[in-house]
N, C-alpha and C positions, 0 to 999 in steps of 0.2 A: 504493500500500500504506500510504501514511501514517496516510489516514481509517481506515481496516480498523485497523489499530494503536493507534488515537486507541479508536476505539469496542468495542474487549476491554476498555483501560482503565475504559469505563464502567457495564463486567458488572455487575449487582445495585444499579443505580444509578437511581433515578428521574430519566425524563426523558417529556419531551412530544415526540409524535412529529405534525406537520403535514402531511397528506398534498395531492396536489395536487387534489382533491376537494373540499378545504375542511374536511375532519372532521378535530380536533383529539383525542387519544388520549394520555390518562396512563396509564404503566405504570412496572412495574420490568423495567427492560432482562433478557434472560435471556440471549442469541446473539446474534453478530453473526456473519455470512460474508463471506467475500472478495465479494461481490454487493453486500454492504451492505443484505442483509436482516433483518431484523429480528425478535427472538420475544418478546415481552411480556409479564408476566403481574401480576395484580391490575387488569386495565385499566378506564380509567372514560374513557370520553365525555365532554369540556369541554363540548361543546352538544349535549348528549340533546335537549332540546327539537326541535331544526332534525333529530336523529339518533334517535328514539325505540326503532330496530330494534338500537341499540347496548347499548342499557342491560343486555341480557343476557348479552353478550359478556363473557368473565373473561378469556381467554388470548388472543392475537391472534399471526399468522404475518404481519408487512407485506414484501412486494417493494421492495425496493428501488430498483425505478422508479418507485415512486407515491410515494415519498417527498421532500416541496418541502424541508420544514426540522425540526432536532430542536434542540429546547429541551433546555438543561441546565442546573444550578444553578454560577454562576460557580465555588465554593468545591469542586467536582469537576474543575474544570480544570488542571492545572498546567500553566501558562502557560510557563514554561521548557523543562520538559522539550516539548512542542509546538513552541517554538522552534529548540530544539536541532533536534529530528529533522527538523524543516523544512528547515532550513539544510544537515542531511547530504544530505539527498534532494537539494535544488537541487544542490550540491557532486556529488553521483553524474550525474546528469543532464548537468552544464556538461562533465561529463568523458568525457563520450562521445563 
């Protein structure tokens, strides 16, 4: 649950979502589910060229199993607070 908590955090937040495809997709995050699905909107294709059928696309719905990795802007992280809730979850987990 930590990721899923991490990425509400990042509602209304531009980030680059890297699918395991290879097609790289900027948007403004809308949703996230417990899935770790994703809804995007304003989105633009890093490589239309290689992705030409992209360029049309506005809104995107990604699965969350096709997704390798999401790019975000360091100055949206707060590295603390991610620390913290880290260390609680480890903390919940050793206690079981």
């Amino acid at each position: 649950m930590l990721f899923f908590s991490f990425f509400k955090t990042l509602v209304d937040q531009e980030v680059t979502v890297e699918l395991k495809n290879d097609i790289e997709i900027r948007g403004t995050l809308k949703t996230v589910d417990q899935y770790l699905n994703l809804k995007l909107d304003n989105v633009i294709c890093l490589n239309e060229d290689k992705y030409p059928h992209m360029q049309s696309v506005k809104n995107l719905f990604i699965r969350g199993s096709t997704v390798r990795y999401v790019h975000m802007s360091s100055n949206t992280v707060d590295c603390t607070l991610l620390q913290d809730a880290s260390r609680r979850e480890a903390m919940a987990q050793s206690a079981k």
